[in-house]
Structures are given as C-alpha cells and as structure tokens.
C-alpha positions as CSV (number, residue, x, y, z in Angstrom):
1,X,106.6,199.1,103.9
2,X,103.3,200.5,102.8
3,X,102.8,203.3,100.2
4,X,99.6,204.9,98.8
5,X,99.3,207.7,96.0
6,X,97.9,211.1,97.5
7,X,95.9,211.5,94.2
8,X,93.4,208.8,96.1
9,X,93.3,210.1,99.7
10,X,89.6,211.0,99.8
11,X,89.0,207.1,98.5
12,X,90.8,205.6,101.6
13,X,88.5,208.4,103.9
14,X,85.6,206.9,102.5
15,X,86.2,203.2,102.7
16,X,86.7,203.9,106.1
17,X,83.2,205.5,106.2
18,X,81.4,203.1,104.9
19,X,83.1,199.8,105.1
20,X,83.2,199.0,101.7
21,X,85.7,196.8,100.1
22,X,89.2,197.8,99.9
23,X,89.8,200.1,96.4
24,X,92.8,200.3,94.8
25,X,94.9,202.6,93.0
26,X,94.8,202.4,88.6
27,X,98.5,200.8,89.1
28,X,96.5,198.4,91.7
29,X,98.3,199.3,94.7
30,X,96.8,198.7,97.8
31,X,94.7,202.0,99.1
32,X,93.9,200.8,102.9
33,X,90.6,200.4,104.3
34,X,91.3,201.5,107.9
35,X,92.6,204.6,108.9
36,X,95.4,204.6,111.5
37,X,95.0,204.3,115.1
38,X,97.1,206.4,117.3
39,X,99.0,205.4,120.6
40,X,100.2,208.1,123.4
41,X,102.9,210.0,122.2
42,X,104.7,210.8,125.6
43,X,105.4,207.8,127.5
44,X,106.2,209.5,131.0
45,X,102.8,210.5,131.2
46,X,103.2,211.2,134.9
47,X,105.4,214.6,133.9
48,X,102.4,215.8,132.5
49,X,99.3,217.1,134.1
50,X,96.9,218.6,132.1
51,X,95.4,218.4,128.3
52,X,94.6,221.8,126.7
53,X,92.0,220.6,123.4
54,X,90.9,221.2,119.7
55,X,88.3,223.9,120.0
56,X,85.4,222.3,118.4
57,X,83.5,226.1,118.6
58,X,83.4,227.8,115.3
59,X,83.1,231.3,116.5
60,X,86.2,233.5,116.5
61,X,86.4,235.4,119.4
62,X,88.1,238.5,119.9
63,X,91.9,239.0,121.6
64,X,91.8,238.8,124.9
65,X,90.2,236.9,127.7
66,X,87.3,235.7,125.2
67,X,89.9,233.8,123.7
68,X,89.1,231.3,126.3
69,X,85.8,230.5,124.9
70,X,85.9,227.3,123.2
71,X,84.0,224.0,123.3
72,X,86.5,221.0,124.0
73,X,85.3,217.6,122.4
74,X,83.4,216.6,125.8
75,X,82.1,219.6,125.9
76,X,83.7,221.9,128.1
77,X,85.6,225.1,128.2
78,X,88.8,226.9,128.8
79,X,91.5,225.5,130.5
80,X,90.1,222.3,128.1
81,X,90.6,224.2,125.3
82,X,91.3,228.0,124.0
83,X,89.7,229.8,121.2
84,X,91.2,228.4,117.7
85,X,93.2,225.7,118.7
86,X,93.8,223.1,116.0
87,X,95.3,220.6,118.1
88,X,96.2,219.5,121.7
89,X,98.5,220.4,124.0
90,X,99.8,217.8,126.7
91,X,101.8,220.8,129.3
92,X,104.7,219.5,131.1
93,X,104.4,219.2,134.9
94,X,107.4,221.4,136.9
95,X,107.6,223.5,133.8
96,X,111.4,225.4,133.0
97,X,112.5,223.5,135.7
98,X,111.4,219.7,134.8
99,X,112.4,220.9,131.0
100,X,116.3,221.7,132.9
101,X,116.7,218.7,134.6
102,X,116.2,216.7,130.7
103,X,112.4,216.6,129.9
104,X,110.9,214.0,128.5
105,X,110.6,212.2,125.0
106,X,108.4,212.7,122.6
107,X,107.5,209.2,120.2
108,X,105.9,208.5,117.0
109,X,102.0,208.1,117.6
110,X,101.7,205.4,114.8
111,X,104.5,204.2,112.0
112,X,105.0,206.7,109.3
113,X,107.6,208.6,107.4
114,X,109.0,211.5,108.4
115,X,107.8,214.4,105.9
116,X,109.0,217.1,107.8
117,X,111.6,218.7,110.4
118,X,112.6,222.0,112.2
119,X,115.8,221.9,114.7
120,X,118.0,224.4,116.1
121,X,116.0,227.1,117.3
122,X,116.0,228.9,120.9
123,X,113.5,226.4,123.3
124,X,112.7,229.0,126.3
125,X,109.9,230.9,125.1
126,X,107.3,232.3,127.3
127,X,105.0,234.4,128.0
128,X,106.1,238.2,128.5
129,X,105.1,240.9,130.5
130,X,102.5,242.4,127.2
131,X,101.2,238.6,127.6
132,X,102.4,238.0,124.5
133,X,104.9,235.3,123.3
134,X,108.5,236.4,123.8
135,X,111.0,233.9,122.6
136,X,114.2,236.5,124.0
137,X,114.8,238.7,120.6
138,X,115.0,235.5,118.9
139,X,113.0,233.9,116.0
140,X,109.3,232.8,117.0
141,X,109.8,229.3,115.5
142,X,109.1,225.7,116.5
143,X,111.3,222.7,116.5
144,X,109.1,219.9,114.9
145,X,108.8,216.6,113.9
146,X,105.8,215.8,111.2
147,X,105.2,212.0,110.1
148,X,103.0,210.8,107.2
149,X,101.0,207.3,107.9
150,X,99.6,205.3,105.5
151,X,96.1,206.7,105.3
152,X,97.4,210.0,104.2
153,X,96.8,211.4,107.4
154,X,99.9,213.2,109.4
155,X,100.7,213.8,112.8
156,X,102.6,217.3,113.9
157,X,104.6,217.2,117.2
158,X,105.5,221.0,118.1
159,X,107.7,223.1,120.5
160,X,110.5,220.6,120.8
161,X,113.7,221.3,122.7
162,X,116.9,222.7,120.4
163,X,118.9,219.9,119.3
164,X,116.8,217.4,120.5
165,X,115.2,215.8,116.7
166,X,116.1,212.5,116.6
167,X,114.8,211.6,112.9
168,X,115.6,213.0,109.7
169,X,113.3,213.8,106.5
170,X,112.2,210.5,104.5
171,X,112.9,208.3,107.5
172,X,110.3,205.4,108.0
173,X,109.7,205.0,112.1
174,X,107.4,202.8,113.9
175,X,105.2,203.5,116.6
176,X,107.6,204.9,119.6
177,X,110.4,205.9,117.5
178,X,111.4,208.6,119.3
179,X,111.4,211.9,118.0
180,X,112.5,214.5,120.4
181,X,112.2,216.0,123.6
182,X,109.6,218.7,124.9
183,X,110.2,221.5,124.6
184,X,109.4,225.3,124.4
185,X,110.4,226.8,121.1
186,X,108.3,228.8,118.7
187,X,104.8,230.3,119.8
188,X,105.1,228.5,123.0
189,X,104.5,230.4,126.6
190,X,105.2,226.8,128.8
191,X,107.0,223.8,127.7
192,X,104.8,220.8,126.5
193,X,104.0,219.1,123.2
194,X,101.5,220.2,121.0
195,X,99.9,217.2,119.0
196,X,98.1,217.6,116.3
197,X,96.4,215.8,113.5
198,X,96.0,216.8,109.8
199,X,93.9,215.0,106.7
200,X,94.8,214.7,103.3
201,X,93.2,217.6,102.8
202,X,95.5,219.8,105.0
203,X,92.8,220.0,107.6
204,X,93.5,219.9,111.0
205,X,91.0,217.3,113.4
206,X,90.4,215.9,116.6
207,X,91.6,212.5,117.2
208,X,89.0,212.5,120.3
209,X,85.7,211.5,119.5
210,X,83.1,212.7,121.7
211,X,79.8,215.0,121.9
212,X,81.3,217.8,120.4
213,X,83.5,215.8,118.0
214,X,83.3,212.8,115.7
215,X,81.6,209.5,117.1
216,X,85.3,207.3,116.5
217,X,88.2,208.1,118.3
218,X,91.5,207.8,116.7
219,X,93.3,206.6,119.7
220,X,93.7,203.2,119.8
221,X,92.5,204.1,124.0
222,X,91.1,207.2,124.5
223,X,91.3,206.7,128.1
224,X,89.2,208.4,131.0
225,X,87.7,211.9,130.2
226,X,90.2,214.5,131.9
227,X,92.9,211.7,131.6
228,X,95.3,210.8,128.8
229,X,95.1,208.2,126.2
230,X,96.1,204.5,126.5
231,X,99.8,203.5,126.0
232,X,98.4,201.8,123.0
233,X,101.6,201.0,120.4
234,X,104.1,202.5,122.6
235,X,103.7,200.6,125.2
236,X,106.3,197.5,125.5
C-alpha cells in the first residue's frame, strides 16, 4: 500500500501543478505525481435529489436569510449553496421517513486510511421551531468517517446514522468500502451526507471545477451541472 511523509505535502500539490517529474522524499520514497480522483460516494443516487455546494463567495453574511447568499462553483445561488459552506451536501429524498425504512450507504470516494471516527451519537436532528438546530436535549455532534489518500488530501463524510460506522481508525479501504449510513446527527436539520474535501494544509476545497472554482475537477466524472457525479470507482 502506498505511504507518503506529510512533511512533503505541498511537493506532491505542486507536481501536480506543473507536471514535473515525480520528487521523492530524502529516504526516496515515492511522493505521487497525481492527486487522487474521486468517485460518487452514495451509490443509490436515486434517494437523493438535490446538491447543496461549497460557497465559493468570500463575504460573510449576516444570520439570517442573507445566509443564503453564496456563489456555488457554476455560479449560482442558494438552494446551490448557503453562506460558508465548506463542503457539499447530497440531501436524502423522503427525508425521516426514507432514513426509517434503512437509508442508504455511504462509501469511500477513493482508497485511503481511515484517520478518523465518531459513532454513537443521537441521528434525528432537525431544525426547531427558533430555526435553529435541535438535536432533542442531546449533544450537537456528528457521526463521521474521515479517510486520508495518498496525496495527503482527506475526505470527511458527516451526519451519519448512530451505530451505522462500518470502519475503524488506521483501516486501509478501497474505493466503495463502505462506511456508514446517512444519517442526521450533529449540526444537521435533514438527513443527508455532507462531503467534504480538505488539503494538506487543513483547508477545506471544492472537488468541482467550474467558473467560480478551480479549472480541474476532482471527480473522476463530474457529471451534468445540477446532476451528481459519475459512479467512477464505485461502480462494479
């Protein structure tokens, strides 16, 4: 299996870039040229029926209903996107009820190892009468899965349903592992998955490329505006 020395992240970014040969590390381990590709993390796309984007606007706006001014990737606005959002949210169609009659999996976007997992915690939050977040007098926290790949870059997969984590800490998966179930736990007012994608610099990005965004996409398929990604490595 692969490995790569976070001291060197930036170097594998760049190669990328520019196309240069492929560095390596002072103990001469391989630092890889490409970065990862990413394939459609919910195979039953057809439970889900709408993407809520990375907000590529830099203003923050105030509370409220300005917090649905945001520029999506392609360019558009709120329901596309909401103000600050660092990631994207793929809502589950039939909501409560669709999540009661057994969801649907959530799967590893690319290989990785898991760096990171949050399980146990109450999965019917919502939206309360303030408009708020309620998660029911209990703790506002997420079940989560979070994989490292081998460009340094992670994936985050949020808001999964209690008990569902299928993968444990230091656990190499491949692409479609699965590694939960949507959910609707933590800051969450309707079940889905947020996805979201971080550098080696802790920064969160937009796998979409597009007007607003970078001029690559990360997906292996990017798919139709207003539609999901290609199946890409999960598909069979």
């Amino acid at each position: 299996m692969w490995r790569y020395h976070r001291a060197v992240r930036p170097l594998i970014f760049a190669a990328a870039l520019v196309g240069c040969e492929t560095p390596t590390s002072p103990d001469n381990e391989i630092i890889f040229e490409e970065p990862v590709r990413f394939g459609f993390p919910l195979p039953e796309r057809e439970l889900f029926y709408q993407t809520t984007g990375y907000d590529h606007d830099p203003t923050v706006q105030n509370p409220g209903i300005e917090s649905g001014i945001c520029t999506s990737y392609d360019g558009r606005a709120f329901p596309w996107c909401y103000d600050g959002h660092d990631g994207t949210d793929y809502l589950l169609d039939g909501a409560f009820d669709t999540m009661d009659a057994g969801s649907t999996e959530i799967v590893a976007a690319a290989d990785g190892e898991v760096v990171s997992v949050e399980d146990g915690h109450y999965d019917r939050c919502h939206v309360g009468e303030d408009l708020e977040v309620t998660c029911d007098g209990n703790e506002i926290i997420a079940n989560h899965v979070i994989l490292e790949h081998y460009d340094g870059t992670q994936t985050m997969y949020w808001h999964m349903m209690k008990d569902s984590v299928a993968v444990e800490v230091g656990e190499e998966v491949t692409c479609g592992t699965v590694l939960g179930i949507v959910g609707s736990s933590g800051n969450s007012s309707f079940p889905h998955l947020h996805f979201e994608v971080v550098d080696w610099n802790e920064e969160s990005f937009d796998p979409y490329s597009g007007p607003e965004s970078q001029d690559e996409s990360w997906w292996e398929d990017q798919g139709p505006a207003a539609g999901f990604p290609g199946a890409g490595c999960t598909e069979s």
